[in-house]
N, C-alpha and C positions, 0 to 999 in steps of 0.2 A: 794192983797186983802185977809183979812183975812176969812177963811170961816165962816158962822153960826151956832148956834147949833145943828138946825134941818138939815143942809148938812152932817154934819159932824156925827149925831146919823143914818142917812140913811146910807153913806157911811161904816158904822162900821157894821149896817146890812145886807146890802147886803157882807158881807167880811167872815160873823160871823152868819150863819143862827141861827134862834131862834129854840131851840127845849122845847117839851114840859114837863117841868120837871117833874111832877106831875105823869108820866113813869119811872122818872129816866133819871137824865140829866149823860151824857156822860164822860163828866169833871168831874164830882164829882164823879162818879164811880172811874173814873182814880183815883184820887188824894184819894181816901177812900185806895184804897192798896199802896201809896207811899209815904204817911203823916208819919210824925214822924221826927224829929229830926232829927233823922241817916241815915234813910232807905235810902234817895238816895246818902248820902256817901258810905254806903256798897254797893248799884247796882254799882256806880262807880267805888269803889275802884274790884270789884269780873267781871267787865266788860272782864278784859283780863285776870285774874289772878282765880283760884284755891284757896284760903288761908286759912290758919289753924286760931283757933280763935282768941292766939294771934299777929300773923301776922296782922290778920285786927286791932284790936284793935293798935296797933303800928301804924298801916297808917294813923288811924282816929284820934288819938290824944287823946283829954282831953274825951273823951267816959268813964264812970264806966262799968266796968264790967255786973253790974245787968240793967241798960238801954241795952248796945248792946246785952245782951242775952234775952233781951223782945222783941228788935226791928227784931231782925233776928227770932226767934220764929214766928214773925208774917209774917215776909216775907215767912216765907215757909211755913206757912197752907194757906196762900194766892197765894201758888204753884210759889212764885219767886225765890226763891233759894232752893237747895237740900244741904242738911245735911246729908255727907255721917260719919259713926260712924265706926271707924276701932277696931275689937276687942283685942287688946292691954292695956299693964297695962306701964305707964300711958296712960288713953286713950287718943284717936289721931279722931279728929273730925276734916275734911274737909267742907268747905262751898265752894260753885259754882253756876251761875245762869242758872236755867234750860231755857227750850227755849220761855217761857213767858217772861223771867229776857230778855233775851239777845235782845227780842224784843223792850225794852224800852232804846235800846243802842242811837237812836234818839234823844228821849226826852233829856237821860242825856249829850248826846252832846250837845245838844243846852244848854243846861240851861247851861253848864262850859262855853262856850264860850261868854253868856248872861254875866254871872258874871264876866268872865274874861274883859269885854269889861264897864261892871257897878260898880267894886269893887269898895266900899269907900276904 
């Protein structure tokens, strides 16, 4: 028997508490510092790895340059990654996820396994 719509909107609430946004909903908090095209390929790809910029840029693929250096900009005044600046000619800049980064190693496990499991 297939359920009803009103089983099935009860069910999803009790699973999924309603918060009150109008505070600032939880989820959209999250997703305001992880939004962007790249960001959570860089939390990814920086999950086990140290990488220089273009190291990552190589992992990430078709990335331009002037996106990944917007997108990682934001991740670290949003305190997710540290930008370490070594003073060297040519300079030598390291990116790494501080311990805010490494806390969202969850989310982006799930989600790889999400898409691994949903890829067109």
């Amino acid at each position: 028997m297939k359920p009803d719509a009103e089983t099935s909107l009860a069910g999803a609430q009790a699973r999924f508490p309603q918060y009150n946004c109008s505070a600032g909903c939880p989820v959209e908090a999250g997703l305001e510092q992880i939004a962007g095209k790249w960001k959570g390929l860089i939390i990814y790809h920086l999950l086990s790895d140290t990488l220089r910029f273009n190291q990552l840029a190589r992992r990430m693929g078709s990335v331009t340059q002037r996106s990944l250096t917007k997108q990682l900009r934001e991740l670290e005044a949003d305190g997710i990654l540290n930008r370490k600046v070594f003073p060297v000619v040519p300079p030598h800049v390291e990116y790494s996820l501080t311990e805010k980064g490494q806390k969202l190693r969850g989310v982006i496990e799930a989600l790889h396994a999400w898409g691994r499991e949903y890829r067109r």
